[in-house]
C-alpha positions in Angstrom: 151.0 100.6 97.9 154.0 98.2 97.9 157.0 99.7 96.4 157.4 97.0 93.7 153.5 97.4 92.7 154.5 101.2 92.5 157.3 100.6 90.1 155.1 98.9 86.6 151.9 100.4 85.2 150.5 96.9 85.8 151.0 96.9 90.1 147.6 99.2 90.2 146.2 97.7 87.6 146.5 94.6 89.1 145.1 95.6 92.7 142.2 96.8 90.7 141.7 94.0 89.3 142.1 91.9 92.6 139.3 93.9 94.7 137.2 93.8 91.6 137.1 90.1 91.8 136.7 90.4 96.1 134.0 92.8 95.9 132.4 90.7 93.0 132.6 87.5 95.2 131.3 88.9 97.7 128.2 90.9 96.5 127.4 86.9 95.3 127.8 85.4 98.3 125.6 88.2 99.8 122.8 87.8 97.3 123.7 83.5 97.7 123.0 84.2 101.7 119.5 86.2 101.5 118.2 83.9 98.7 119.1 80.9 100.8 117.9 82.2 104.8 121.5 81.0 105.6 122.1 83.1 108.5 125.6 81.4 109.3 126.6 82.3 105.5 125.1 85.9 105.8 127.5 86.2 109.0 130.3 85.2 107.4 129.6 87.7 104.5 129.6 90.4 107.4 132.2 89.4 109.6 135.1 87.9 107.9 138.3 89.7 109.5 140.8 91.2 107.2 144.5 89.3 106.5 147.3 89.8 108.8 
């Protein structure tokens, strides 16, 4: 972790909080993608690149 994340209680809380929301978003546009046949969505879902 950053240094100034490192330095509050609420830096790791807030990276929790962060993927929580990813992870949520994602699991919907996963379940969004197989409802839907969209394979172009479902291939996003699997092969979006991490940030630089």
């Amino acid at each position: 972790m950053d240094a100034a994340l490192e330095s509050s209680a609420e830096g790791p809380r807030t990276l929790w909080v962060s993927l929580t929301v990813l992870g949520l978003t994602a699991a919907a546009q996963a379940v969004i993608a197989v409802l839907s046949g969209a394979a172009a969505l479902a291939g996003d879902t699997c092969t979006t690149p991490p940030p630089r």
